[in-house]
N, C-alpha and C positions, 0 to 999 in steps of 0.2 A: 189335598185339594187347594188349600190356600195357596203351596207353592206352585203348580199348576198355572191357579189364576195371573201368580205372581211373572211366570215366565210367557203367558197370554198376554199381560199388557207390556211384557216390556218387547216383544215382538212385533206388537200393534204399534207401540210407539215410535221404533226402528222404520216399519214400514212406511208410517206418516214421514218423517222424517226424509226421507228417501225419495216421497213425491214431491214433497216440497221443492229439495234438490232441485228432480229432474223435469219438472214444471215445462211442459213444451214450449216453447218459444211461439209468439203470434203469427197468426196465419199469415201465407204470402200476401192476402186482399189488403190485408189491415195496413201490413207493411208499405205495400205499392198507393194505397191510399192516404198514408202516409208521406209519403215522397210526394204525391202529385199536390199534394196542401201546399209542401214546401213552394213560396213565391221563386217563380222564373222570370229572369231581363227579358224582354221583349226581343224575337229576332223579326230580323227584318228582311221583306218574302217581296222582292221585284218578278212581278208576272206582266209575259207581252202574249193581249189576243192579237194575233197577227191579222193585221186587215181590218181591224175595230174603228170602223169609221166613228168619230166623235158625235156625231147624231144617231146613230144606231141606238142610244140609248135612250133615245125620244120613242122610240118601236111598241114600247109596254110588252117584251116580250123577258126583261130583264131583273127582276123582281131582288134577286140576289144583289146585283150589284144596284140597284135601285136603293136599294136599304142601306149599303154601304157608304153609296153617295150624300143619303139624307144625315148619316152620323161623320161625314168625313168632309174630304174638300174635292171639288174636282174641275176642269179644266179642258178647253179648247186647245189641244196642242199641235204646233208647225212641227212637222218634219223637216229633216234636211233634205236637200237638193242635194240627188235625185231620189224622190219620195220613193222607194224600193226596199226591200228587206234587209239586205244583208249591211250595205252604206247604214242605215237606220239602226240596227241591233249593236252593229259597233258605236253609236254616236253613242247610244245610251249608254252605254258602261263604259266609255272614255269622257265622254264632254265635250269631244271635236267632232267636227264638222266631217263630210269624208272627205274633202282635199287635202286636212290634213293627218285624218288617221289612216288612209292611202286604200281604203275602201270603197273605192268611188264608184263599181257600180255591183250588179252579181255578176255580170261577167264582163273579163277584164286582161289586157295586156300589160307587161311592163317591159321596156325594152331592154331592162338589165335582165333579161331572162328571152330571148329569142325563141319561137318557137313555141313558147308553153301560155294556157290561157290559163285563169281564174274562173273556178265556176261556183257552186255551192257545195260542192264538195271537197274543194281544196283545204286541206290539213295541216301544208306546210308553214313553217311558222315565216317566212320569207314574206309572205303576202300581208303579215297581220302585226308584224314587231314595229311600227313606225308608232302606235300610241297602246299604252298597257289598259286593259279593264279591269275594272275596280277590283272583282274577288285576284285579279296579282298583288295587287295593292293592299289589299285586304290580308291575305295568306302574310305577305312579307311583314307585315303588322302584329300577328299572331291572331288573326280575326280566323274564323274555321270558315270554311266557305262549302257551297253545293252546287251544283248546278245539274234540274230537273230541263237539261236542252237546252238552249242558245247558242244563236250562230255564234261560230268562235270558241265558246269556250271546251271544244273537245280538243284546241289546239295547244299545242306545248311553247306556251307566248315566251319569248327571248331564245328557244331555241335554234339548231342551225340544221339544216339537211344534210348530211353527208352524201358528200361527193361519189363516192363507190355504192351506194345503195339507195337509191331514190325514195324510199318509204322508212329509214331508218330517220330517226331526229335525234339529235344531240343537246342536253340540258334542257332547260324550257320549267316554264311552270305552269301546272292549271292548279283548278280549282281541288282540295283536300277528295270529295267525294265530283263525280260528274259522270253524265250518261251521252253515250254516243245516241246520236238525234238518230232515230227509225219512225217513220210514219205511221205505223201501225200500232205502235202502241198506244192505246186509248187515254183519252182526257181521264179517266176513269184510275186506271194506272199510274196514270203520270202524278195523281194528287196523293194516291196512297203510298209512291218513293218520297215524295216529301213528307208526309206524315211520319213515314218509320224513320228518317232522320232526325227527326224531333221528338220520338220517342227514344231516343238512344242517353245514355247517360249523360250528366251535362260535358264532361274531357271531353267530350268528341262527337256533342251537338253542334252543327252549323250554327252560325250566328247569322250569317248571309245566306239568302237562298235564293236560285232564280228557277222560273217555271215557264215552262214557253206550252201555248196551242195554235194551232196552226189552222185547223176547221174552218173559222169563219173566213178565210181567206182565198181557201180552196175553194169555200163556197161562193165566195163573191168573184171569182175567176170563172168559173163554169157558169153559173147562172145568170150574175150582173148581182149589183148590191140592194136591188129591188125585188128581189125572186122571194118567195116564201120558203126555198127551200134554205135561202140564205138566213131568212130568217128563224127557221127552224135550228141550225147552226150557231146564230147567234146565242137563243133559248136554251142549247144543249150546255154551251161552255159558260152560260151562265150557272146552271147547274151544277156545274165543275167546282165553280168560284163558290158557290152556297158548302158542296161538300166542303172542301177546303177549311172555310169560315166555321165549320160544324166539329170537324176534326181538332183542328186550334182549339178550341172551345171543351170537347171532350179532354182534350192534354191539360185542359191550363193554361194554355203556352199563350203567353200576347204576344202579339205581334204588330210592327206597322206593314202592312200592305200599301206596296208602290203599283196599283195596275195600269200598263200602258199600252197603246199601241206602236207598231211602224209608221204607220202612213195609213188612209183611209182605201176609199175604190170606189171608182168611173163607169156606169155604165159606157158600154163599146156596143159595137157594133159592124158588119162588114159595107153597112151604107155611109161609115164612116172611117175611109182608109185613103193615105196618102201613099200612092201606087210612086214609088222613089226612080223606077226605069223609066218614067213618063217625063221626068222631070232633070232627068242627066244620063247620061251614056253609062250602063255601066260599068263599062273600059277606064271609066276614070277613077273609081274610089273601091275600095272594099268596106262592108258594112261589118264593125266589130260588135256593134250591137242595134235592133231594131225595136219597136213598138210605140210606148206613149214617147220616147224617145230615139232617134236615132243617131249614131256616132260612127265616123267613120275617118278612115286611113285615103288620101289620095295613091293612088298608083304612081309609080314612077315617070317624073316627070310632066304630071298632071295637076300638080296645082295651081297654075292659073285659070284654068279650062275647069277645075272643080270648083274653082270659088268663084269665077261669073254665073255658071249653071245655077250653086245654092244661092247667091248671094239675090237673084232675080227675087220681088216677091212672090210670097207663093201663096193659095189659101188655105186656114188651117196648119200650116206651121211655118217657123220660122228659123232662121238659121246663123251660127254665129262660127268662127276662127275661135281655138280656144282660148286665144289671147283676148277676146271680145266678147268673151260670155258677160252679160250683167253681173256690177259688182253683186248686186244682190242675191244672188244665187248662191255667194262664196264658194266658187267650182273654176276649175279652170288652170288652177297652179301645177298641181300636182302629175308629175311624169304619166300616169298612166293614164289620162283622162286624153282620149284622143283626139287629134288635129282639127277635126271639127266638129259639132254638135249642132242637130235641127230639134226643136222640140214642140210637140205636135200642141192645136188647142185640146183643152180637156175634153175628154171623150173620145178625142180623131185618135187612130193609129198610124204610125210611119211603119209601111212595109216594104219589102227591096220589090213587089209586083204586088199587082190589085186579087186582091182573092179571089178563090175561083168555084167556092160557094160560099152559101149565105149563113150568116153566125151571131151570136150578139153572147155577151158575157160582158166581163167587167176587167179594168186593169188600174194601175199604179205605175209611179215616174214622170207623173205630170208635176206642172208647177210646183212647188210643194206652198205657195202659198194659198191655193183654191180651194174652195170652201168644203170640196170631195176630197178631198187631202189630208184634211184638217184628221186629228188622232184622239183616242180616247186618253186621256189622265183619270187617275182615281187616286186617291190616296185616304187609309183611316187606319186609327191606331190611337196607340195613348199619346203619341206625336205629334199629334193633327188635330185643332180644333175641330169643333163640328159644324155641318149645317153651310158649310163656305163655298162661296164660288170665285176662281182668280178670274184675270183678265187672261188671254193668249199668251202663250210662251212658247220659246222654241225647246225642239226636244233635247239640245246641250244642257243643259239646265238640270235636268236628273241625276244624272251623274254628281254634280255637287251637292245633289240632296240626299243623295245615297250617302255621299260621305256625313254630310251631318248627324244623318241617324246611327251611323255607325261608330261616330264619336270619334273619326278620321279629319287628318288635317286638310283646308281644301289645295287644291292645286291650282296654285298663281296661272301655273302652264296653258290650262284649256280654257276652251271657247265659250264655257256653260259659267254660269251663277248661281247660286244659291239667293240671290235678292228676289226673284220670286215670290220663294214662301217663306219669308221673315214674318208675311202676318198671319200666316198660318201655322206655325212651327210655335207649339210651346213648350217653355224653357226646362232642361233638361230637370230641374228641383221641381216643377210644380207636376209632372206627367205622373 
């Protein structure tokens, strides 16, 4: 019996031993809560609501970005000339202007290329190499970049076209991760691709991230930027922004949030159009683009007969030789921008014939200094004091504030500053 007992505990005692060993290791929760403790750098998430008039936010339909506002900084901001999307999308993530980052309008000629237009669908890197955006400059850095949509960056920036196959490109760089832009994919979608980026381990978390919506633009083209449904739009993609700010917040993840717009939007209307055959033969010019703006090519051997025609005054818009456009526009250099430009008052549309039913919506490419023009800024983060409002700024200017938060050197080259928000930007030790 005793030996028995004797070989009972010493098999008891083996057994103990044994679990102690093999002691399961902590559950996955503990471990992932674990890691999400661990403090993360702050990335920094440049989002454009496209068509985001800068008053819009006066609507009380905005609550997300309302609260943002009250803890961040925000701003009345100029677009460039001509206040349009795609000129605008490039300015932001280069610094220049579009005469010289050669974006100068969405749709476009070059004559070192005969025959072929530019539209918003154009991919080759040939339309877009004349100035680099940030996430090239970012990647060549070693900064990880993403891009949730923006114009351009599904394009392979420095690459070349090959000659034998018109949709092949040669070299080129984008962005680490990037989504070819589709419509259809919901505001909804598009926040939760940026979320699983940022859940990804830190090697191969974006540091830079961009996010584009498109909605309220859509809406303020079919409806006009007074419609409720526009407003509705508005209210939706601000819900976007709350998710977003919700997700961040569930990660851990800080962030500074750059939210901008393009350009604003004009109610139109068809009791408001400048009928262009009424006002010149059209034997004389071809129209390469029409609406809050029109640009056009004389035909052969018609420009003197084209330029007494525009140069008459007219009502509602006005007309220049692109040698003549006002300095203040900064437009007018660059090869593709064509031989002449009228640009209509804000509200009026330039059409090549008077419509021939009645419409009212809204548009963009007027002035870019008018006060429907005028663009949303938002900025908050551990970056950004609180509670601030700047003065106006042009939208060059982002582009060097991007670089600052990314701890990038600025570039002497562009047309943007960073003097802006020197008194808003606090200093990288005390964030």
């Amino acid at each position: 019996m005793i030996r028995l007992r004797a070989m009972l505990a010493a098999l008891l005692a083996i057994g103990l031993s044994g679990c102690i060993v093999a002691a399961p290791p902590p559950p996955l929760p503990a471990l992932l809560a674990s890691a999400e403790a661990t403090p993360k750098p702050p990335v920094t998430i440049l989002v454009s609501i496209d068509g985001f008039r800068a008053d819009y936010m006066a609507r009380g339909v905005t609550p997300r970005l309302a609260a943002l506002a009250a803890a961040g900084v925000t701003a009345p901001m100029a677009p460039s000339f001509p206040s349009k999307t795609f000129p605008n999308h490039w300015t932001l993530v280069t610094g220049e202007v579009p005469d010289r980052h050669g974006i100068v309008a969405n749709k476009m000629e070059d004559p070192a290329r005969p025959g072929e237009t530019f539209t918003m669908a154009s991919d080759d890197p040939f339309w877009w190499n004349a100035a680099s955006p940030i996430w090239v400059d970012a990647e060549k850095a070693g900064i990880r970049t993403a891009t949730m949509f923006w114009p351009g960056a599904n394009v392979a920036w420095g690459g070349t076209r090959a000659a034998d196959w018109p949709h092949a490109i040669t070299g080129g760089t984008r962005p680490e991760d990037w989504q070819q832009f589709n419509q259809v994919v919901s505001g909804e979608q598009r926040v939760n691709a940026v979320l699983d980026w940022l859940r990804r381990p830190a090697a191969i978390r974006p540091k830079f991230v961009t996010l584009y919506f498109d909605t309220v633009d859509t809406a303020g083209h079919l409806y006009g930027p007074d419609d409720a449904r526009t407003n509705a739009a508005i209210a939706d993609v601000d819900a976007r922004i709350g998710m977003l700010v919700d997700g961040l917040k569930a990660l851990r993840q800080p962030a500074n949030l750059v939210i901008v717009a393009d350009h604003g939007m004009a109610a139109t209307s068809s009791d408001r159009v400048v009928a262009l055959d009424k006002l010149a033969d059209p034997k004389l010019y071809r129209v390469v683009e029409s609406g809050p703006y029109a640009s056009f090519e004389p035909t052969e051997g018609n420009d003197a007969a084209l330029a007494k025609a525009l140069l008459r005054p007219h009502d509602h818009m006005q007309c220049w030789p692109k040698a003549e456009i006002p300095a203040r526009f900064h437009y007018g250099a660059n090869r593709r921008v064509p031989p002449w430009l009228c640009l209509a008052e804000t509200g009026w549309l330039i059409q090549p014939t008077a419509p021939t039913a009645p419409f009212t919506g809204g548009n963009h490419g007027y002035d870019n200094a008018a006060p429907e023009m005028a663009a949303l800024f938002l900025a908050h983060g551990p970056a950004f004091a609180r509670g601030r409002t700047l003065p106006g700024f042009a939208n060059v200017d982002v582009e060097p504030l991007l670089r600052d938060l990314l701890g990038m050197p600025l570039d002497p080259e562009v047309d943007g500053t960073d003097a802006p928000f020197k008194p808003i930007l606090i200093p990288v030790e005390e964030r």
